[in-house]
N, C-alpha and C positions, 0 to 999 in steps of 0.2 A: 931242290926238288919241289914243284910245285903239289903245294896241300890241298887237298879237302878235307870237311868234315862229316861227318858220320851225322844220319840224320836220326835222331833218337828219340822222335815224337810220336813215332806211329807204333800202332798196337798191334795190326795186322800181321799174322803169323809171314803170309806171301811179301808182304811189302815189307818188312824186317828183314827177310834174306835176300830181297833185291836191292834194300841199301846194305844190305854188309857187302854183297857181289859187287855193287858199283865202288865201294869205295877201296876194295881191292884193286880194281882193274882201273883207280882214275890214273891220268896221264901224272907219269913221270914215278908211278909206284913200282914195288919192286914185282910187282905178281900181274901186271897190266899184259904177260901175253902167256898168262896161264890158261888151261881150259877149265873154267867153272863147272863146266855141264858132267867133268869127269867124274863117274864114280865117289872116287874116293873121295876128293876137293865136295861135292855135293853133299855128300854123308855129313862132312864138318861142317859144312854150312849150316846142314838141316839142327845141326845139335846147338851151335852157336845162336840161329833165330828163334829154336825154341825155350833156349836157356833166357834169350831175352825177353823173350814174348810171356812166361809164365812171370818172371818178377815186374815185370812193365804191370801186368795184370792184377798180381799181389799187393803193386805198391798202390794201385787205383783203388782198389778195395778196401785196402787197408785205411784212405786219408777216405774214402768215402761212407765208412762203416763209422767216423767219427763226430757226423752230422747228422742231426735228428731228420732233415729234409732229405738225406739222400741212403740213411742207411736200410739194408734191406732186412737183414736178421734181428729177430724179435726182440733180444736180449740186447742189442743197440739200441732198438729202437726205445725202448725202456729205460736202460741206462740216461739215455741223453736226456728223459724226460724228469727223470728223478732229480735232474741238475735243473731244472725246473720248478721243483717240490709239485712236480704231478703224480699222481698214483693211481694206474690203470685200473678200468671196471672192471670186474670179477661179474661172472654170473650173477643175478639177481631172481632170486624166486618168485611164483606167483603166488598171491595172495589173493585169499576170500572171508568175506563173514558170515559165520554161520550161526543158523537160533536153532532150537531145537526142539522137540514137542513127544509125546508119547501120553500113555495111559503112565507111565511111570515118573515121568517129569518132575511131578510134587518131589520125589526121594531124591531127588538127583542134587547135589549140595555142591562138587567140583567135578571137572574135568580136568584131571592130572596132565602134567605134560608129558608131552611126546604120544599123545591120544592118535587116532590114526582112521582119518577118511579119505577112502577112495574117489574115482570119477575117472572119466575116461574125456580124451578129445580127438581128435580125427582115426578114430579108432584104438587109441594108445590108453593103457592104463597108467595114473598117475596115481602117489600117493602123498596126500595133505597131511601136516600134522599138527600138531599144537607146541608152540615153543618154550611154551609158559603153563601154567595151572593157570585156572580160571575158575574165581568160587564166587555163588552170590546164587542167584533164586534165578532157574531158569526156564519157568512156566511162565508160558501168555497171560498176561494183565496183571504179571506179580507185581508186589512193589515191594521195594522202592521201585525194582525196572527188574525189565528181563533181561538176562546177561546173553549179551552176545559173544561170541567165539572165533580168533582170529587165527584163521588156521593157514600155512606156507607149504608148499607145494617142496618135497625133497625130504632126506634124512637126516637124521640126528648123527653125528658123529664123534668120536672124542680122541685125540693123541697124547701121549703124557713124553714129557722129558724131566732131567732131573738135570738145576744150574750147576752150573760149573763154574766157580770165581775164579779161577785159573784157565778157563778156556778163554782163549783172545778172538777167539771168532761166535758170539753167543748168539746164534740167530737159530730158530727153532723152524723145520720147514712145517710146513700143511700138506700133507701128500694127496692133495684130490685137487685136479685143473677144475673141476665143479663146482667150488666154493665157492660160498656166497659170503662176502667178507664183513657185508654188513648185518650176519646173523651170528658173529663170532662171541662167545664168550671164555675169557682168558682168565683164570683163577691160580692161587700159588697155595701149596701147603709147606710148612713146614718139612711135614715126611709125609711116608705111606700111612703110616696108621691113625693120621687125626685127621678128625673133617673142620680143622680150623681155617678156615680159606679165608685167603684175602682175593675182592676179586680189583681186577687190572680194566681201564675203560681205555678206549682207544685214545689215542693221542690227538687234539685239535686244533689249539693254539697254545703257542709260546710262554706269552705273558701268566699263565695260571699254570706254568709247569713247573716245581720246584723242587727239592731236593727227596723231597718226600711224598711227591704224588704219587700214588699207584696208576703210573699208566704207562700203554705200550705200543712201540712204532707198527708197522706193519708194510713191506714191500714186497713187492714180485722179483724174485731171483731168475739170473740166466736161467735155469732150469724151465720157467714156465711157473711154476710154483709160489705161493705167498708165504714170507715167513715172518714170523714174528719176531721182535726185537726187544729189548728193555731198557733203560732208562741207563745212566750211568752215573748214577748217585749226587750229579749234577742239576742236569736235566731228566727226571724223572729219577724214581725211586729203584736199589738195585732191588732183585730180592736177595733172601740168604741164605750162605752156600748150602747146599745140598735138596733144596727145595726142589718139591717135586711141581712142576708145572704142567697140568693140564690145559688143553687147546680143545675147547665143544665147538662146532660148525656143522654147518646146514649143506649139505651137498646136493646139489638143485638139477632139473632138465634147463632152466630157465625160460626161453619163451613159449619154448613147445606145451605148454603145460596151461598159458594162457588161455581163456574162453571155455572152462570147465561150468558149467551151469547145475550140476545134478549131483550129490555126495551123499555115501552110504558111510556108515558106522563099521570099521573092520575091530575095533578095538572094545576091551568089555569093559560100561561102565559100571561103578558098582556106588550103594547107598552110602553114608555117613559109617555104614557099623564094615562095610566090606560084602555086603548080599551085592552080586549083581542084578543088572536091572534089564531085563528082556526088552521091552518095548520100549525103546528109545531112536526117534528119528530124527533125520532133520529136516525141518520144516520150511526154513526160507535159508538162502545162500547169495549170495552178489557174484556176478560174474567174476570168475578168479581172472584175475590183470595184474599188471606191475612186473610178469617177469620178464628178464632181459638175458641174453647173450654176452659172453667174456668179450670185451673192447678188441677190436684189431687193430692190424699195424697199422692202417691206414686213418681209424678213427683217433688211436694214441698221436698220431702224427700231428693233424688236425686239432684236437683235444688240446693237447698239451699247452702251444704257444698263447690260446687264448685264457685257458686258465690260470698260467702268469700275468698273463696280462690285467685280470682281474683283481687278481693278488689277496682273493679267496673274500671280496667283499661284494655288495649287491650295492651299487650306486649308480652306475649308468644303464643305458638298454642292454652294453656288449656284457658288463658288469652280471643284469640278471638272466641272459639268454647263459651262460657258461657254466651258471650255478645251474641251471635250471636241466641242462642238457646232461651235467654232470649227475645229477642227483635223480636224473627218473628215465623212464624209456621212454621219452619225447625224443624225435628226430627231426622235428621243424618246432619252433617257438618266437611269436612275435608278443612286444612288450612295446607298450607305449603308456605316456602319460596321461593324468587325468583330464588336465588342460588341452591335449588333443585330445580329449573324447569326444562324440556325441551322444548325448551334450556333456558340458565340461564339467566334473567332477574333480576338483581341486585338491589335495592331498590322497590323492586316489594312483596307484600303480595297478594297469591292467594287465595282464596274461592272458594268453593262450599257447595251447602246445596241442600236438596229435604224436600219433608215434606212423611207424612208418607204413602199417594195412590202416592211416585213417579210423583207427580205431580211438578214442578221447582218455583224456586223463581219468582214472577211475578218483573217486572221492575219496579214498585210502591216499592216493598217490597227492593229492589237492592240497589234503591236511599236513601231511607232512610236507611239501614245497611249501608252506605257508609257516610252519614250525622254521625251517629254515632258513628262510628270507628273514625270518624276524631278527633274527639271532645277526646276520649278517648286513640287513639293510638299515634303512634311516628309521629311526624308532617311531617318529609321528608320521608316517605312512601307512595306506592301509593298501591289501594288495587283494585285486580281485581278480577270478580268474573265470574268464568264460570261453566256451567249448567254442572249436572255428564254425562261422556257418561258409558254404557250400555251395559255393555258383556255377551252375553247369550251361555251357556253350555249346551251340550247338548248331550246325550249316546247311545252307543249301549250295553246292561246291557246283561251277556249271566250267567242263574242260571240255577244248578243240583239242585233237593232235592229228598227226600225220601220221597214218598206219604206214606207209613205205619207209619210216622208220625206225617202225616197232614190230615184234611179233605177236604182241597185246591186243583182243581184240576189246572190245568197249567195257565186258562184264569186267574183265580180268585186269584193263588200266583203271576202273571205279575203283574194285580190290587194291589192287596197288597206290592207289592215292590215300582212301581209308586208313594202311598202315603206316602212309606217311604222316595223315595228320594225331594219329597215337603215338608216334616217335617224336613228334613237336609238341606234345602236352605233354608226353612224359620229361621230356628236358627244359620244357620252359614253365612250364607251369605248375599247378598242384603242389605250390609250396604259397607260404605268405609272401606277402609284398613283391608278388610275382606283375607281370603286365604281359598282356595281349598284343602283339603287334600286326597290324592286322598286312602288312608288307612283307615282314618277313614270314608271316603264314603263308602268303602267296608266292612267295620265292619257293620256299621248301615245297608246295605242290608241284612247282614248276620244274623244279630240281628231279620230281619223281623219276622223268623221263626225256631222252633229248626229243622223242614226237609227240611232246608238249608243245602249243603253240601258242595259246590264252588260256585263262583261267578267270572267273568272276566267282566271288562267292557275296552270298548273305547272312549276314550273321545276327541269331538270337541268343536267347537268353533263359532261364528260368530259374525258380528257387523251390524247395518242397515246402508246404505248408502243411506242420501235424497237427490234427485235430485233439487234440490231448485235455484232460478235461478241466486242469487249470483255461485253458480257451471256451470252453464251452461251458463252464459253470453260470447258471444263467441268476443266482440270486448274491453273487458277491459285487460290491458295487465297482470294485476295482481290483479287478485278481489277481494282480502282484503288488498291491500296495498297499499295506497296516501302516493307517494314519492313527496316532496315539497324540494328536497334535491337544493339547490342555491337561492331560489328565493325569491321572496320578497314577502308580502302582496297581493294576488290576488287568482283568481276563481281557483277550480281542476271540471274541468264538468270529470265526471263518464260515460258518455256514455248511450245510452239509454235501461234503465234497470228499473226495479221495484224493491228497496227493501224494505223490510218491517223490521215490529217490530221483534227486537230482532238482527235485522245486525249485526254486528261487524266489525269497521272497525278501523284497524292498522294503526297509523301514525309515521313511520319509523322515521319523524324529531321533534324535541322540539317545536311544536305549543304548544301557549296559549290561541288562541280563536278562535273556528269552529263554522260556521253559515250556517246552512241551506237558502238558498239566495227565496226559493220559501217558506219557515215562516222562516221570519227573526227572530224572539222570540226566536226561539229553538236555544239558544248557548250553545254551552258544553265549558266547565270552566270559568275562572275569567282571566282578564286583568293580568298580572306580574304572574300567578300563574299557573303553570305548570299541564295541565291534566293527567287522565290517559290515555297511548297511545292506549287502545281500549276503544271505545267511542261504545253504542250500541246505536240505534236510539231511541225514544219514541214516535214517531208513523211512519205512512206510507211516504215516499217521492217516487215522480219522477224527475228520472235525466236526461239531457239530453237536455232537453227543452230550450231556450234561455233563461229562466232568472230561470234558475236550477243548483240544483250545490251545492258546499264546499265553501264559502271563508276561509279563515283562515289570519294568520300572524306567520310570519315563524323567528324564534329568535334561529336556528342555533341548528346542529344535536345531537341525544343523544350521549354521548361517546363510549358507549358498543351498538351498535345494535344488538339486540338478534336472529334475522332471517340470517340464511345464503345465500346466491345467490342465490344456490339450491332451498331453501323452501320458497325466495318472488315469484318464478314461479309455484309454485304445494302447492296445499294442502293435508293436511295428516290425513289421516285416522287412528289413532292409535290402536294396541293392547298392553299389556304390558309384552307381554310374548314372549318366541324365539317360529319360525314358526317353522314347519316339516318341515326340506326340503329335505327328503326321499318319499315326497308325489308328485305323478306327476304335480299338478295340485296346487301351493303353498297358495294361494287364487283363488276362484273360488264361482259362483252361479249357484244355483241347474239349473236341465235343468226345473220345472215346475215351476219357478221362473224366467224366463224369460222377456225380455224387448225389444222395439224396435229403432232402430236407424233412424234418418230420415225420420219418419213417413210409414216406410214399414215393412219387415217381424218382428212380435211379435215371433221371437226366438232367440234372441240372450243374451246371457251372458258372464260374465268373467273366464278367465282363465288365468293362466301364459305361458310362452313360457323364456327358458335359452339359448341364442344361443352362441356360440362357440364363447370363449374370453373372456367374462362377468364374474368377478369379482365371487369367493366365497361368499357366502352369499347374494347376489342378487338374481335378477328375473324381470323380464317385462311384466306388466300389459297387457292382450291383451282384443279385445271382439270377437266373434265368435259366429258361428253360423254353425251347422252341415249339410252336402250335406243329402239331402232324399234318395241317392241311395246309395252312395258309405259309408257316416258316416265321410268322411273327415272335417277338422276342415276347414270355411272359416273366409276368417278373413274380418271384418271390419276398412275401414282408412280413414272415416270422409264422403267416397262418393258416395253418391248412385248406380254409375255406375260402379263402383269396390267392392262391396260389398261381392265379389264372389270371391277374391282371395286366392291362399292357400299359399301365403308368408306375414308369423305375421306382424301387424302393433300395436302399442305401447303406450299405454295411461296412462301408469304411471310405477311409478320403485316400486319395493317389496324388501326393507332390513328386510331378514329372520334374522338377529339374533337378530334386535332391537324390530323387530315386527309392522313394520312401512309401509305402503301404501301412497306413493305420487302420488297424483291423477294430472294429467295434467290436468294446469288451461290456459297454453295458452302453445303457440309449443315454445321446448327448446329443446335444442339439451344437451348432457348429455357425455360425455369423461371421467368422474371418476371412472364408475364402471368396465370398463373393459379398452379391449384393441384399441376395436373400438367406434365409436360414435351412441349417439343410439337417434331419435328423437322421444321423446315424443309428442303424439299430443294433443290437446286442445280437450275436453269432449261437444263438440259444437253439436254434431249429436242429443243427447237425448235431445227429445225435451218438454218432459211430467215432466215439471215439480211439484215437492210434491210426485213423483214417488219413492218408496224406495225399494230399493232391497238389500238381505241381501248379504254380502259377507262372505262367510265361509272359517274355516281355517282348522289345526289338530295342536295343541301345539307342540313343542318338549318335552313339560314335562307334567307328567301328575299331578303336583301341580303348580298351579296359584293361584298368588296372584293379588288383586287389589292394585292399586300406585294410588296419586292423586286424581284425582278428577273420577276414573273409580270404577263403581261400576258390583260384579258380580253377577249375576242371574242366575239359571237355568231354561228351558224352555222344559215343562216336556212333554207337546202338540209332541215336536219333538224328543223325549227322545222313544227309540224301547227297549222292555223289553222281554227278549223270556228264558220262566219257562221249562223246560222239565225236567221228571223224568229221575233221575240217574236209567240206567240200571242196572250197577255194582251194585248196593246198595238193588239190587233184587235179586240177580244172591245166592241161597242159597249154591253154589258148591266154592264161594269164591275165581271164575274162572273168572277173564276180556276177555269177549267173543273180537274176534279178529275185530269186527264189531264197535269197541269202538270207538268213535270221540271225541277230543279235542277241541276248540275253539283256533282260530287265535288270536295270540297279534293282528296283524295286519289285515287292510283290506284287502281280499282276492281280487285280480285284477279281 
């Protein structure tokens, strides 16, 4: 009897009973002149294909629910990573710091924990608390300092169980999916009635765990749940039977709660003796940041195989982006060395991170990635971290199409292209080490529609420049750099100036210990132990004042100073790309973007100015301001009373090939770029500061890429899309009427 076989590959419920059908009815079987279609024969088929079809299914499931790539349920997908030694992000709260002030301040000696301030954000009431006591003197210009206050955004929770040395399964759950697992405190007592507590730290590494450590695992259970685990008199210490084991945790909204700016006191403090204290506010607060969202399946997924990959240490790029993604609400992080910096800063590891609205690493979040990297990276490294800056692109987009193609009439194909080019910035760009291409931008225009027929675009460029009053300080001779170059142990007073959170300030020489003299508390580094040489501040100071100021102690210069002469006197505005310098105007802002010098006319902006001698590849910042009659350029040179002249005066150098703005931070006089000397002046006239005005360029290429720590964005608000129908593509005589227009590569003057 001639065989077949059953074909047993397919899944398809249909295709399943049409190979059991066929393999009935092949030639020379015994059922080959039955009727399939019959009732009852069809009934059994149907029970036979489904019988197969449901374990075909179960068994796909089952070998695929085995793979961390391809399983779909949560508790898979977790499991597989735990074989990994990875362990999913839990919720993370938002955090802020708070100072506080009243007519009652003087009495105020602690804030007890679990204190409790309010604040609301997109209309939602949130409640901050304190997770710790906090005691020290917390009145304005106390000293030793005034105590700040770190308050977390969620509640206080506690569960208790009691060990069981006979239970074979000792895992303690957490019942709140809201936990924040990094606010956990794990404590053991004896029994109920003593408060002898041992407390338990989380477990880290191996090598320091020993029979007698107090510490304790922590994992996420099928459940969804985290539970806690202990030690097994091996590897970590048990505890002893009957021990009652309390679990305190923080149960958080997590991101939602970020961007809180404003906090009221719901909780009552009271004095040293227990009087409460009526008039207690808070005075200053940092924007609450840091909190984050429970990991998904898809980021565990991702997560995982890199963080083995690391193998929970900080040595290469992959090494510190996995720590770094792990350990805070970054969703983009580029990491490069010091040796590729500009300029090259030699035992230097740089950072940047954003999270995913673009919003920057808070200085809470900074200090701890910096506590952490220490702990896991090359000990004679210093790790700096700077915020990304932000290059917005921007076009003049010129399309033909063929309306007998489309139903689109001009307004509504500009729209339609518009969305196309935000669906190509959203997927190609707005991350680090992203590139522009400027082809495949043209393909996807083209893509929009098939009565697309050509497309030309032009492509710019710009950057914002804030007027902030580190830039604007007109009596420091170099406003990011404390040179302590010869001297001994004593004061650098700064001059009088405000700066705030987030400063940065470069110390050109090997200091090991900087003190703010007006809060002595706030020292940046350790005694014998070498800082990083930008230092950002962590909160507000003023300088200036007699007992304001830097001390430091001064233990003799770095060997490679990374700043040239050049750039201790000017600060630089970077792009990463060569400029046009085909373009009159090399850098320049819009005329309705406009600013004022010296508190009089609101028309003035930048331009360039090349004058005769001046080195190839340069250019000279100017600002100006146009005559109402004539249209002549006048130029601005710091003084109100000349504001009206028509010979350039000079406020920064412009190197077109590197792509680079040196913004005059104080007057230098300049002989490298040409043949004469050209005096840059000091940026002292603009006096609005937080004032930001965009500075626009035109690339010399039309692909850019971002470097470092620069991220590119388009900016579609200022993006001009102009749709017109192709004549020609009407013209039934297959005649180019001579009225035919092209579009310009270039701007038409």
């Amino acid at each position: 009897m001639a065989g077949k076989k059953l074909n047993v590959t397919e899944l398809d419920f249909d295709t399943i009973k049409v190979n059991i059908k066929n393999y009935f009815k092949r030639e020379g079987g015994a059922y080959r002149d039955w009727d399939f279609e019959g009732s009852g024969l069809n009934h059994l088929l149907d029970i036979l294909a489904y019988n197969t079809h449901y374990n075909a299914i179960l068994a796909h499931l089952a070998v695929n629910e085995g793979f961390l790539s391809s399983a779909q349920l949560r508790k898979n997908v977790v499991g597989r990573a735990k074989t990994l030694g990875y362990l999913p992000h839990s919720f993370s709260a938002s955090t802020s710091t708070l100072t506080l002030s009243g007519s009652d301040i003087s009495s105020l000696s602690t804030v007890p924990k679990n204190t409790i301030f309010t604040s609301s954000v997109g209309g939602n009431s949130y409640s901050f608390i304190t997770t710790e006591s906090f005691t020290g003197s917390f009145a304005p210009g106390a000293v030793p300092s005034r105590k700040e206050i770190l308050v977390k955004e969620g509640s206080l929770k506690t569960v208790k169980y009691t060990y069981d040395a006979s239970d074979t399964n000792r895992r303690y759950e957490i019942p709140d999916s809201n936990v924040d697992i990094n606010a956990i405190k794990v404590t053991t007592f004896p029994n109920d009635n003593t408060s002898d507590a041992t407390l338990y730290t989380r477990f880290t590494e191996l090598s320091t765990a020993t029979s007698t450590t107090d510490i304790y695992f922590i994992f996420e259970n099928p459940n969804g749940f985290y539970e806690v685990e202990f030690g097994d008199g091996v590897v970590g210490k048990k505890p002893q039977a009957g021990a009652v084991i309390a679990i305190e945790y923080l149960s958080t909204s997590g991101a939602d709660a970020n961007g809180a700016t404003t906090f009221n006191i719901s909780s009552t403090l009271t004095n040293s003796v227990g009087v409460a204290l009526a008039d207690i506010v808070v005075d200053t607060a940092t924007i609450s940041s840091g909190g984050g969202d429970r990991e998904t399946i898809e980021e565990i997924r991702f997560n995982a195989p890199l963080s083995f990959t690391s193998q929970d240490r900080a040595v290469t790029v992959d090494d510190y982006k996995t720590e770094i993604l792990n350990a805070s609400d970054a969703t983009a992080v580029s990491v490069w060395g010091g040796e590729d910096n500009d300029p090259v800063d030699l035992g230097a590891v740089y950072i940047s991170g954003k999270k995913s609205d673009d919003s920057l690493l808070s200085l809470n979040e900074k200090a701890s990635l910096r506590n952490l990297l220490r702990d896991k990276g090359v000990l004679t490294l210093r790790h700096v971290f700077l915020d990304p800056n932000f290059i917005y692109l921007y076009f003049d987009v010129f399309t033909r199409f063929n309306p007998n193609l489309t139903t689109l009439n001009s307004d509504s194909m500009a729209s339609a292209i518009l969305s196309t080019i935000t669906n190509f910035d959203n997927a190609n760009l707005q991350e680090y080490n992203s590139i522009f291409r400027f082809s495949k931008f043209l393909a996807r225009i083209d893509a929009t529609s098939p009565a697309i027929l050509s497309t030309a675009a032009r492509v710019y460029a710009y950057r914002n420049l804030v007027f902030n009053q580190k830039l604007l300080e007109s009596d420091i001779e170099t406003t990011d750099i404390i040179d302590l170059s010869g001297r001994a142990s004593a004061t650098q007073f700064l001059g009088a100036a405000n700066y705030t959170v987030g400063n940065t300030f470069y110390f050109k020489d090997n200091v090991y210990r900087v003190k703010s003299l007006n809060n002595p508390s706030a020292e940046f580094g350790t005694a014998g132990v070498e800082p990083p040489r930008d230092i950002e501040l962590d909160t507000d100071y003023t300088m200036g004042a007699a007992a304001s100021g830097f001390t430091y102690q001064y233990i003799g210069k770095f060997s490679d100073v990374a700043l040239s002469d050049a750039q201790k006197k000017l600060l630089k505005l970077e792009f990463t790309f060569k400029l046009d310098s085909d373009e009159a105007d090399i850098v320049y802002s819009k005329e309705g973007e406009s600013f004022s010098v010296m508190g009089g006319i609101n028309e003035y902006r930048f331009g360039t100015h090349r004058p005769e001698g001046i080195r190839s590849g340069f250019a000279l910042l100017t600002i100006y301001r146009k005559d109402d009659t004539s249209g002549e350029r006048l130029y601005y040179d710091g003084s109100p009373a000349s504001d009206s002249s028509t010979t350039p005066k000079y406020f920064g150098i412009v190197h077109i090939n590197k792509g680079i703005i040196f913004l005059g931070a104080s007057a230098v006089t300049e002989s490298a770029i040409g043949t004469g000397a050209y005096t840059i002046l000091k940026l002292t006239g603009i006096k609005s500061s937080g004032l930001t005005v965009k500075i626009f360029t035109r690339p010399a290429s039309n692909d850019i890429a971002s470097k470092r720590n620069f991220i590119i964005d388009i900016d579609e608000t200022s993006t001009n899309v102009t749709a017109e129908i192709d004549t020609a593509a009407l013209n039934v005589t297959s005649r180019i009427s001579d009225d035919y227009i092209t579009y310009n590569r270039d701007t038409p003057d």
